[in-house]
VOPAGU-2260 file (C-alpha; in pm, 1 decimal, decimal comma):
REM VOPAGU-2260
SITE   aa  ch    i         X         Y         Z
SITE  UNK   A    0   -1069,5   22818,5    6396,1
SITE  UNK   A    1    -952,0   23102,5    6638,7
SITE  UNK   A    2   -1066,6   22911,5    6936,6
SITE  UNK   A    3    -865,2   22555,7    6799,4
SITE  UNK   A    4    -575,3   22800,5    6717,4
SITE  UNK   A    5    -558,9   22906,7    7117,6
SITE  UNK   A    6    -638,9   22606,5    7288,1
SITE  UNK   A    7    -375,9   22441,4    7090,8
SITE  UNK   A    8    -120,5   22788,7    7168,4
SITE  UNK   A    9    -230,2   22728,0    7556,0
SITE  UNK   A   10    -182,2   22353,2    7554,4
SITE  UNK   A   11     199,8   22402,8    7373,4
SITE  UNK   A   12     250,4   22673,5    7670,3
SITE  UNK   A   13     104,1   22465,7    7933,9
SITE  UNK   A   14     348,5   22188,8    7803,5
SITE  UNK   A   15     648,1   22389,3    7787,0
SITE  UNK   A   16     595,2   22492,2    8173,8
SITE  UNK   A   17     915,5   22384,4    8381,1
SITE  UNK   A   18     835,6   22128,4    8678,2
SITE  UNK   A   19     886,8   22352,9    8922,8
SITE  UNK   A   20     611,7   22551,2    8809,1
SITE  UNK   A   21     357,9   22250,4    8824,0
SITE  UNK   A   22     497,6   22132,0    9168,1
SITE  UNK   A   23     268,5   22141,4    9474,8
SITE  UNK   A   24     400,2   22338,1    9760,5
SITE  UNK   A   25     581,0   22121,3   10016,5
SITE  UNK   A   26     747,5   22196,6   10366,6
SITE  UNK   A   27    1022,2   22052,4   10479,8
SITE  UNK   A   28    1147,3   22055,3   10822,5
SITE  UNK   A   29    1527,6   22152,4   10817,3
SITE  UNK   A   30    1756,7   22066,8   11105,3
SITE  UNK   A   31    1989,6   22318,8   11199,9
SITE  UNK   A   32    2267,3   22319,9   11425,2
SITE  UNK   A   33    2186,9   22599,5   11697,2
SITE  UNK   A   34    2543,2   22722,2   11690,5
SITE  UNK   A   35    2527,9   22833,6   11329,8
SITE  UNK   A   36    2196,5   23015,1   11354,6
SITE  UNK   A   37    2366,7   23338,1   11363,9
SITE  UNK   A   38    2653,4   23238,8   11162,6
SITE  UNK   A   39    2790,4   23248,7   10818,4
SITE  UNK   A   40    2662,4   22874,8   10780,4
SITE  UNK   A   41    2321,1   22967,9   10808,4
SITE  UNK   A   42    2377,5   23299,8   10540,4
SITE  UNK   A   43    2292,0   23045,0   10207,4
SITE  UNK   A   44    1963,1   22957,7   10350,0
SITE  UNK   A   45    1836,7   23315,4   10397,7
SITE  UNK   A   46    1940,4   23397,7   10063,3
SITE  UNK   A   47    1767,8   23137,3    9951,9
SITE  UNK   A   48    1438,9   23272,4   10154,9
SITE  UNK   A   49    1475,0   23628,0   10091,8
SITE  UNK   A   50    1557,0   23586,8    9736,1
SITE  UNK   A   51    1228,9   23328,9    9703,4
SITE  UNK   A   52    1476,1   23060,5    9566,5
SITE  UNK   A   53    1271,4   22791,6    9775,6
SITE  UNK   A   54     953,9   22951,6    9672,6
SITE  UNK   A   55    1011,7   22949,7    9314,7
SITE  UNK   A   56    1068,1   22558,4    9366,1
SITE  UNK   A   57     774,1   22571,6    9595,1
SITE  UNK   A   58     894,4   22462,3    9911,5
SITE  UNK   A   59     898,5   22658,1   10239,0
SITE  UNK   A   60    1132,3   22580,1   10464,2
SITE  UNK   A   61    1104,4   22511,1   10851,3
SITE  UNK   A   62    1429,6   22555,8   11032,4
SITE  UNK   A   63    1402,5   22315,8   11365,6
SITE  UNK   A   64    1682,0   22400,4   11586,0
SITE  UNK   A   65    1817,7   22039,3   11747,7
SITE  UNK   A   66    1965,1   22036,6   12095,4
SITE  UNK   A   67    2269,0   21886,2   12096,5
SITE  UNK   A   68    2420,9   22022,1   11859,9
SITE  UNK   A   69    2660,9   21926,7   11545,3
SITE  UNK   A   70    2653,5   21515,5   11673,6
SITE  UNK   A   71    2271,0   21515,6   11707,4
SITE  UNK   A   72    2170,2   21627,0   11348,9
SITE  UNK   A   73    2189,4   21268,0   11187,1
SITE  UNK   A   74    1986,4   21115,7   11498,3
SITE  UNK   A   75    1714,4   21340,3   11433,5
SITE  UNK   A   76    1679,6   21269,7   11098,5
SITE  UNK   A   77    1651,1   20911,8   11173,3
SITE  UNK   A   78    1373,3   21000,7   11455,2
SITE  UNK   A   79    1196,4   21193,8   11205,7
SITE  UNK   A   80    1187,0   21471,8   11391,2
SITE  UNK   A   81    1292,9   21671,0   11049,7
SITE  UNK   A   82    1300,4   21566,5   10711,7
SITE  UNK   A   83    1674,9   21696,0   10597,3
SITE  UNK   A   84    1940,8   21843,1   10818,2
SITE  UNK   A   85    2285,7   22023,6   10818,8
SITE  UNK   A   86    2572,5   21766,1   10940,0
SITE  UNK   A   87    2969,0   21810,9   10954,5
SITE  UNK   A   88    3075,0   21490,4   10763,5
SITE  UNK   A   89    3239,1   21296,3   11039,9
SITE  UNK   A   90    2957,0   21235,0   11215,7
SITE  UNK   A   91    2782,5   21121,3   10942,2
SITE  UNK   A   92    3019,0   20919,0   10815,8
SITE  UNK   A   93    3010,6   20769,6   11192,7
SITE  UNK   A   94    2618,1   20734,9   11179,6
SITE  UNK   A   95    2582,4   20522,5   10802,9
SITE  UNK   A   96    2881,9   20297,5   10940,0
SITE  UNK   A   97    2690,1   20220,1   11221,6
SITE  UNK   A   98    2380,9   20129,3   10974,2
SITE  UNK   A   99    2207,1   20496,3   10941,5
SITE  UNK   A  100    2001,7   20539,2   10627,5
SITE  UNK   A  101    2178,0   20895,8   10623,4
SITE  UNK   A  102    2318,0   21020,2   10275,5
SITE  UNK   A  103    2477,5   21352,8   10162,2
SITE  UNK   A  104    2311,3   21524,4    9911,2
SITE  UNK   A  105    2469,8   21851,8    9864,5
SITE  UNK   A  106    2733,3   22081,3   10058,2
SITE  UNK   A  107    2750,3   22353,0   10267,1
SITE  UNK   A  108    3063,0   22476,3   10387,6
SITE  UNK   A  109    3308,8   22315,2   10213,2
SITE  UNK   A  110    3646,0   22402,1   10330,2
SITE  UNK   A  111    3614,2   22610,9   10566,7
SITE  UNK   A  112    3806,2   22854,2   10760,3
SITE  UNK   A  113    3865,7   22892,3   11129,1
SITE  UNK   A  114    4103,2   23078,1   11306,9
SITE  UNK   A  115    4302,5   22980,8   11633,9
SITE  UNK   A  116    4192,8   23333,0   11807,0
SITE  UNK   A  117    4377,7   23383,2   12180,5
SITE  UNK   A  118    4457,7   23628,2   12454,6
SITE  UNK   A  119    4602,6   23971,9   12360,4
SITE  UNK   A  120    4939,9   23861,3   12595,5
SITE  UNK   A  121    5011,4   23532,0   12367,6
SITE  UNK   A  122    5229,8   23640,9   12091,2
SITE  UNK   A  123    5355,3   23302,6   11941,2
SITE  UNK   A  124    5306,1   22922,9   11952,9
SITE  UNK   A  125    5516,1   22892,6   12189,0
SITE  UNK   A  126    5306,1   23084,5   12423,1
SITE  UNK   A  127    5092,9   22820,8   12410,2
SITE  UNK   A  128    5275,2   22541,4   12595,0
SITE  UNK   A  129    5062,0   22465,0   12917,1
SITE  UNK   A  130    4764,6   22629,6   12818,3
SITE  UNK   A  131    4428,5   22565,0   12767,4
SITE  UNK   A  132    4285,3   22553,0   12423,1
SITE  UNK   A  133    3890,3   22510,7   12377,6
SITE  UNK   A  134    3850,2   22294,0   12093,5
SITE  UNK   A  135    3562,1   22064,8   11990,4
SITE  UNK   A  136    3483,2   21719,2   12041,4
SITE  UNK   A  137    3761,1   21474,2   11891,7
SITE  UNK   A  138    3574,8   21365,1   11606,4
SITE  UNK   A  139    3516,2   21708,4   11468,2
SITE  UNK   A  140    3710,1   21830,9   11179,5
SITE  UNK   A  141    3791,1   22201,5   11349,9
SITE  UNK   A  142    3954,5   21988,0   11643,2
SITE  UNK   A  143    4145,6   21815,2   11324,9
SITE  UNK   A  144    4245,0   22087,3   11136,0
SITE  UNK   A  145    4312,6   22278,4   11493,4
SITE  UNK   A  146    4564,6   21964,5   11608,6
SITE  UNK   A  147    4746,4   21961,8   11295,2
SITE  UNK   A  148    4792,6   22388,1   11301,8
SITE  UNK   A  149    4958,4   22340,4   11629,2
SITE  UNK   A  150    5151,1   22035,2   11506,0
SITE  UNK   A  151    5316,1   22243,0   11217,6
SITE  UNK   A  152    5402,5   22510,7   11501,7
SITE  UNK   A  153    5615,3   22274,0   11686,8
SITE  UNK   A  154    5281,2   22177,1   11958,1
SITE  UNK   A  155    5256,4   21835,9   12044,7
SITE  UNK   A  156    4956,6   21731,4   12212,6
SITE  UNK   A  157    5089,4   21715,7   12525,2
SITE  UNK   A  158    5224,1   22025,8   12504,0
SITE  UNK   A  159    4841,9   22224,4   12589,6
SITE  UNK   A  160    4546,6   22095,6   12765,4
SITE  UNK   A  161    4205,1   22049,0   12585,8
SITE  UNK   A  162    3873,1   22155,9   12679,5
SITE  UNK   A  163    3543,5   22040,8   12465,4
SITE  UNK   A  164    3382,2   22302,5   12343,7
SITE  UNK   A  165    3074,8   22264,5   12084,6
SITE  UNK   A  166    2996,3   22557,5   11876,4
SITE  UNK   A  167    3211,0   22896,8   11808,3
SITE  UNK   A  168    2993,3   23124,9   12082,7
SITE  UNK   A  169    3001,8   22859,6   12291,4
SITE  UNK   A  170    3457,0   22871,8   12216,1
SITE  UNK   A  171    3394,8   23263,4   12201,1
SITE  UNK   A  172    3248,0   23259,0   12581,2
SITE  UNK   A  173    3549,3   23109,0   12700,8
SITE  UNK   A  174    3779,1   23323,1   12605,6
SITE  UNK   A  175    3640,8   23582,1   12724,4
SITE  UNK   A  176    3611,4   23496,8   13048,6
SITE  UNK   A  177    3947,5   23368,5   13029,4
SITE  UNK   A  178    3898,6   23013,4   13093,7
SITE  UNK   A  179    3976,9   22940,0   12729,3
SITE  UNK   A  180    4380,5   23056,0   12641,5
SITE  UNK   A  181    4264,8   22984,8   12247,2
SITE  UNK   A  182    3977,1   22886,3   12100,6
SITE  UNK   A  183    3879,6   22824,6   11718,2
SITE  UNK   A  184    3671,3   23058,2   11597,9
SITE  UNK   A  185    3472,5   23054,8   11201,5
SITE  UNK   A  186    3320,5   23395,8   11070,8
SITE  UNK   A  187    3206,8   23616,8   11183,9
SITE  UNK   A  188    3309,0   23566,3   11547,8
SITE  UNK   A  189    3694,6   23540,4   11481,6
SITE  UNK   A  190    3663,2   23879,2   11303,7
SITE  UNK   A  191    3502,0   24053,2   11614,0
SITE  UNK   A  192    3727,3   23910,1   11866,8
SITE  UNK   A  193    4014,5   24065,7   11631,4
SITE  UNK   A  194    3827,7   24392,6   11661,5
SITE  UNK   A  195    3812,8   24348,1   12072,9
SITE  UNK   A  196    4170,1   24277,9   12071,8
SITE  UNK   A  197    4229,1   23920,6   12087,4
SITE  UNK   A  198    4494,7   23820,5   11874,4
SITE  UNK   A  199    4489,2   23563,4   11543,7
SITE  UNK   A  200    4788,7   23303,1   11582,1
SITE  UNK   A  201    4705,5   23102,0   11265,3
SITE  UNK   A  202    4450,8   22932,3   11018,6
SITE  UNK   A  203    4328,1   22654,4   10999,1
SITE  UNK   A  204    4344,9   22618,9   10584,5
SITE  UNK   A  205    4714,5   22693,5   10688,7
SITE  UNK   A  206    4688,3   22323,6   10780,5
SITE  UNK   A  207    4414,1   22125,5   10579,9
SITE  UNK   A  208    4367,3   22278,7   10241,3
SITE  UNK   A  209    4093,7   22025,2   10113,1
SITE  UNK   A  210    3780,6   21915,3   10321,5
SITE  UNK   A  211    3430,0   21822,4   10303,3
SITE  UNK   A  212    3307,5   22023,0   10648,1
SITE  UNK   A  213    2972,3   22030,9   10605,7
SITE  UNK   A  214    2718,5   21837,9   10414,1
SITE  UNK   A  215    2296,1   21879,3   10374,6
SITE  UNK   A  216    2183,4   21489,7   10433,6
SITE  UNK   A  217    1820,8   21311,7   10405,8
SITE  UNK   A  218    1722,4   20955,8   10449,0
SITE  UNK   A  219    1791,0   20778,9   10098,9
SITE  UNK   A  220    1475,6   20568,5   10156,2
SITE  UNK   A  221    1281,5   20997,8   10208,5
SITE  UNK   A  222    1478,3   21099,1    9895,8
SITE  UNK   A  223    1383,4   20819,3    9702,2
SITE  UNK   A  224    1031,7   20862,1    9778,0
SITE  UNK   A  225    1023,1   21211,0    9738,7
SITE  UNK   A  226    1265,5   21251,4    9424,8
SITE  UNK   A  227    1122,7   21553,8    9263,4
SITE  UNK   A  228    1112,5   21722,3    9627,9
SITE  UNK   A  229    1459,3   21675,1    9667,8
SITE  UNK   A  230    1597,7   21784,6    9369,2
SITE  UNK   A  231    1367,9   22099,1    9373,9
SITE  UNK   A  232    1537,0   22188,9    9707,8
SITE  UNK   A  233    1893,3   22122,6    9597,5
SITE  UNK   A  234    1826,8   22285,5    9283,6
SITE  UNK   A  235    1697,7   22606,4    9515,9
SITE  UNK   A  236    2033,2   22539,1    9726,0
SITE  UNK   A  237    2259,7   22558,1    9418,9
SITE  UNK   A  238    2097,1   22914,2    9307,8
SITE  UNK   A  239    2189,7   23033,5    9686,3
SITE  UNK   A  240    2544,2   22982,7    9602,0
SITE  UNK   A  241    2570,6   23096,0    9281,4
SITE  UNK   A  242    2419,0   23415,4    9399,5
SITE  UNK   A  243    2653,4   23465,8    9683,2
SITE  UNK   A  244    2940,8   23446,3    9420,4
SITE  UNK   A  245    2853,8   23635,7    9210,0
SITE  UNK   A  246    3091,5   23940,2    9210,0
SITE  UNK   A  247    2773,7   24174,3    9121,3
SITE  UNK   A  248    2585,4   24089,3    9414,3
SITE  UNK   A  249    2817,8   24165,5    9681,3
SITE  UNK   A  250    2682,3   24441,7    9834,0
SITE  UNK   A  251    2320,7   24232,7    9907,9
SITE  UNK   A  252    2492,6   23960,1   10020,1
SITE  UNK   A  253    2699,2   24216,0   10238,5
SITE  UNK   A  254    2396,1   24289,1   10429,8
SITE  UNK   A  255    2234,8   23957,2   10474,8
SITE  UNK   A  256    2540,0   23852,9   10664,1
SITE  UNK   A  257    2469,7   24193,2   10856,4
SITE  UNK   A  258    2125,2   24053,2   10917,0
SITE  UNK   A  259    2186,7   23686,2   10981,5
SITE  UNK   A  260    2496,5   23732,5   11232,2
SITE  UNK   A  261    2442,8   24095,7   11359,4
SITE  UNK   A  262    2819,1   24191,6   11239,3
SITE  UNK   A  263    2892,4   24527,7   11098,0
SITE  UNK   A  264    2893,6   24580,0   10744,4
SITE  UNK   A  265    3275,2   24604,8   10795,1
SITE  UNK   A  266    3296,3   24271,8   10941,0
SITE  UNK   A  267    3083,3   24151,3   10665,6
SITE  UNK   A  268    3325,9   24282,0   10394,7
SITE  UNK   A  269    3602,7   24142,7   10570,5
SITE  UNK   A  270    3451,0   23801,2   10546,9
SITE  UNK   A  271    3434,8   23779,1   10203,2
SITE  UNK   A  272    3736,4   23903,3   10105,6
SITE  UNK   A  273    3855,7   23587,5   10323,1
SITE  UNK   A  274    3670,2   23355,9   10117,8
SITE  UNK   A  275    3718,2   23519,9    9786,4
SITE  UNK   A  276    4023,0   23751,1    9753,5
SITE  UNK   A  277    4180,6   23455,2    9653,9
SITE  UNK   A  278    3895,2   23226,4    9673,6
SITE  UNK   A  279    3998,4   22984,3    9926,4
SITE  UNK   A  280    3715,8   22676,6    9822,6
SITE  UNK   A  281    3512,2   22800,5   10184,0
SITE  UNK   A  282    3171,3   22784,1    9961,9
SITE  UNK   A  283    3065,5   22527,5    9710,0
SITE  UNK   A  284    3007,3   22733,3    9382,8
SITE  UNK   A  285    2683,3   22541,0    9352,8
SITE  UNK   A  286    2633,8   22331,4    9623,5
SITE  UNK   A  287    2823,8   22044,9    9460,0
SITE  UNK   A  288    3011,0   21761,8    9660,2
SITE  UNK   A  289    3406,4   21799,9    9740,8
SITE  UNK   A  290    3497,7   21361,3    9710,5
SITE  UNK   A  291    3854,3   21471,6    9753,3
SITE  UNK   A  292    3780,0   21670,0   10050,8
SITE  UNK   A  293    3549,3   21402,0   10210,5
SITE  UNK   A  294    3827,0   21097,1   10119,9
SITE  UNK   A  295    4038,4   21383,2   10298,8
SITE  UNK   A  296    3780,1   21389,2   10656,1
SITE  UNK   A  297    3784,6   20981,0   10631,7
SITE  UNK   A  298    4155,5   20964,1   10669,2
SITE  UNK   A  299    4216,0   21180,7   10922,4
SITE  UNK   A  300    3898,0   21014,5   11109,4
SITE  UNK   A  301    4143,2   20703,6   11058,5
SITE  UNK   A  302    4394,3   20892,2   11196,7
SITE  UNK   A  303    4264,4   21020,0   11481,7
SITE  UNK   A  304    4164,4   20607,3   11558,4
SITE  UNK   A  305    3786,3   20709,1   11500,5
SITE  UNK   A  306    3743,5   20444,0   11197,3
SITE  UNK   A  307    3987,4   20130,0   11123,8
SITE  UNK   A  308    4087,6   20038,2   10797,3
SITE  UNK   A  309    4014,3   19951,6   10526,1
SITE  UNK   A  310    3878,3   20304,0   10475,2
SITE  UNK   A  311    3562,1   20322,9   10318,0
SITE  UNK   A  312    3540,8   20533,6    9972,4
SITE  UNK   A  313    3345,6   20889,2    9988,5
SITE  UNK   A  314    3119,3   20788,2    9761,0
SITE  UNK   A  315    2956,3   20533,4   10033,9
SITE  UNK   A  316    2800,4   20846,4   10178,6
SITE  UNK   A  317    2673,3   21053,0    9917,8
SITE  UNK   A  318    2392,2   21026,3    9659,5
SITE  UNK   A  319    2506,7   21249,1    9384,2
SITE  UNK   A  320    2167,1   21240,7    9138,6
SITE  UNK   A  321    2028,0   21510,2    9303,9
SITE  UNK   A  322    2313,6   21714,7    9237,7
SITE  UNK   A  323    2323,5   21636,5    8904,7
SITE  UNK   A  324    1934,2   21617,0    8799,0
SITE  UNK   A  325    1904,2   21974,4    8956,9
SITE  UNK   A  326    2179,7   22095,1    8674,6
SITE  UNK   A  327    2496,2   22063,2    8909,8
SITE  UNK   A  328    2804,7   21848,4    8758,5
């Protein structure tokens, strides 16, 4: 009786085990924009690893750096050289135009900030006129959001000269050596260049209040195969950011940002209190898809004469069942 009594308590138990617990262990190669290595963009993923998010889903991640940069990330994904990848959303909203298989599947930075960071002697806008800036490629939403700062300062885009410039340290370079007048710069570089005294003209949410910057994309033919792989992983992603919100935690995420970017705790602080004191929508709250924001990246990609009408809707790029079968609305 004792023994039918335990096998039946063991089978209930065995039963009531979550999937993740039953999963086998996968790795996934994850394509990551070299730039954002040692930024703030790459902070949710260490959580993620440190705080054995991924390993209670039972995936280990492999971060493959691809050359390039931000417009390479979608054609490595298609070379299967890695299985998911970080993009910003223009260029993947370029790539499934031109027939890629590419589809969002959760979000990174979401609206993010960047500040237009230049030389100690250049005290207004106005300063500008003539000058170089160091921007990024056309496409790009900080070259966006950077064009339309200047606009609202009276800058037309005659009025400076452009240099393309991939990647803050890559920006951050420039201006120090004083090719670069201005340069864009996210967190935490913008922050240290403040502390070397370079000065902060403006902000890019100053601008553009609503975007989609950054999105996590797979195949849709990969994530269909491998369904309960992806939502495990975006289910892993969604704990990241709810972890870096939370109010209680802020002193451990304090110092991985210390660890990831090699800032000072001070810097570190600083950062956050940009993002969250008021919360300015930089970070998803759970990794869940802005559609406002991205409608928001496809116009001014319309804008800038990068698509033609009609516009396609958001929701061409983005699967959101993954989102939503990992618990995220």
């Amino acid at each position: 009786m004792k023994t039918r009594v335990l096998v039946a308590v063991a089978t209930a138990l065995w039963i009531a085990l979550p999937a993740t617990g039953q999963a086998e262990p996968v790795t996934l190669r994850f394509g990551q924009i070299p730039s954002t290595v040692r930024s703030m963009s790459s902070v949710y993923l260490f959580v993620a690893q440190q705080k054995g998010l991924l390993a209670r889903e039972n995936i280990n991640l492999e971060l493959v750096p691809i050359e390039g940069g931000t417009d390479k990330m979608v054609a490595a994904l298609e070379r299967g050289t890695v299985h998911v990848t970080q993009t910003a959303t223009p260029y993947l909203i370029q790539a499934a135009l031109n027939g890629s298989d590419a589809i969002g599947i959760a979000s990174e930075t979401s609206n993010p900030i960047y500040s237009l960071i230049v030389k100690p002697d250049i005290t207004s806008f106005a300063n500008l006129k003539g000058k170089q800036l160091g921007l990024s490629l056309p496409v790009d939403t900080i070259s966006i959001s950077m064009r339309k700062l200047l606009a609202l300062n009276g800058l037309a885009p005659t009025d400076y000269r452009v240099k393309e410039l991939v990647g803050s340290p890559v920006r951050f370079e420039c201006l120090k050596r004083g090719e670069c007048d201005g340069v864009p710069l996210g967190q935490p570089d913008d922050l240290i260049a403040i502390s070397q005294g370079f000065r902060r003209l403006g902000l890019s949410t100053e601008a553009v209040s609503t975007f989609q910057f950054q999105l996590v994309a797979v195949k849709r033919g990969w994530a269909e195969k491998n369904r309960d792989t992806t939502v495990r992983f975006v289910r892993a992603l969604a704990a990241s950011f709810r972890f870096i919100r939370e109010p209680t935690n802020r002193a451990e995420v304090i110092r991985a940002i210390v660890q990831v970017t090699g800032s000072t705790e001070e810097i570190a602080r600083q950062t956050l209190a940009l993002y969250f004191e008021p919360d300015r929508g930089v970070l998803p709250k759970a990794a869940e898809i802005n559609l406002a924001g991205l409608a928001q990246v496809i116009a001014f990609m319309e804008e800038g004469g990068s698509i033609k009408p009609p516009l396609p809707a958001p929701e061409r790029f983005v699967d959101l069942q993954y989102l939503k079968a990992a618990g995220v609305e």
